[in-house]
C-alpha positions in Angstrom: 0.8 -23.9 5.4 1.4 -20.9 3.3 3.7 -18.1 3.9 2.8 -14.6 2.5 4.7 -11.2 2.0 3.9 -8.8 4.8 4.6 -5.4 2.9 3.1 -2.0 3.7 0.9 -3.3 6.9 -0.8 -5.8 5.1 -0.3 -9.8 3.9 0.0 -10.4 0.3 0.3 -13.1 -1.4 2.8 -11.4 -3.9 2.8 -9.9 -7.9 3.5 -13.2 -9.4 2.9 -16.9 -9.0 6.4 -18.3 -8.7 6.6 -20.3 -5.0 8.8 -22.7 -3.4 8.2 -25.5 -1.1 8.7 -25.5 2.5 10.0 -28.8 3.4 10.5 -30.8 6.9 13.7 -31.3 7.7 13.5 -34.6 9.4 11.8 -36.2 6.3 12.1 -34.0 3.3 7.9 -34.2 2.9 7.0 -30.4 1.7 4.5 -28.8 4.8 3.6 -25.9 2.9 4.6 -23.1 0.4 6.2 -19.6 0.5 5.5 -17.0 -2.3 8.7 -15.4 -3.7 9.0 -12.2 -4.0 8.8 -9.9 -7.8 10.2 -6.8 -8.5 7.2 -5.3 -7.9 6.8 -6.3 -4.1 10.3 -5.4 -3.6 9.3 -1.8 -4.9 6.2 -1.7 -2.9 8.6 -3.0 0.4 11.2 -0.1 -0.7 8.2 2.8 -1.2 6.8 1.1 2.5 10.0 1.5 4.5 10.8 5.6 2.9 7.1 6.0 3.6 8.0 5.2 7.4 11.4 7.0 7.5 9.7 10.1 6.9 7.4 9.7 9.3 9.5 8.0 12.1 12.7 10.2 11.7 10.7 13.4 13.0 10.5 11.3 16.2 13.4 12.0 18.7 15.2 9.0 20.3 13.5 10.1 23.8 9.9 9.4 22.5 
């Protein structure tokens, strides 16, 4: 199993190539990996959500 960044619609696997195991609990054997997120998909997940306020906060509460 490995976990990806969902950012801006759309699954990345992320800017850099740092990732850290996902282990099971019950025996501590790693089940997969999740990719850690850079600077640069934090600024991509900032530009996504102020992309979206614009859009969503022309919508009144009633629609």
């Amino acid at each position: 199993m490995t976990a990806s960044l969902f950012i801006d619609g759309s699954w990345t696997s992320g800017s850099g190539a740092r990732r850290g195991a996902v282990l099971d609990p019950a025996t501590g054997a790693k089940i997969g990996e999740v990719a850690f997120a850079e600077t640069a998909d934090l600024d991509r997940a900032l530009a996504a959500a102020e992309k979206g306020f614009r859009t969503w906060r022309r919508v009144s509460p009633y629609d």
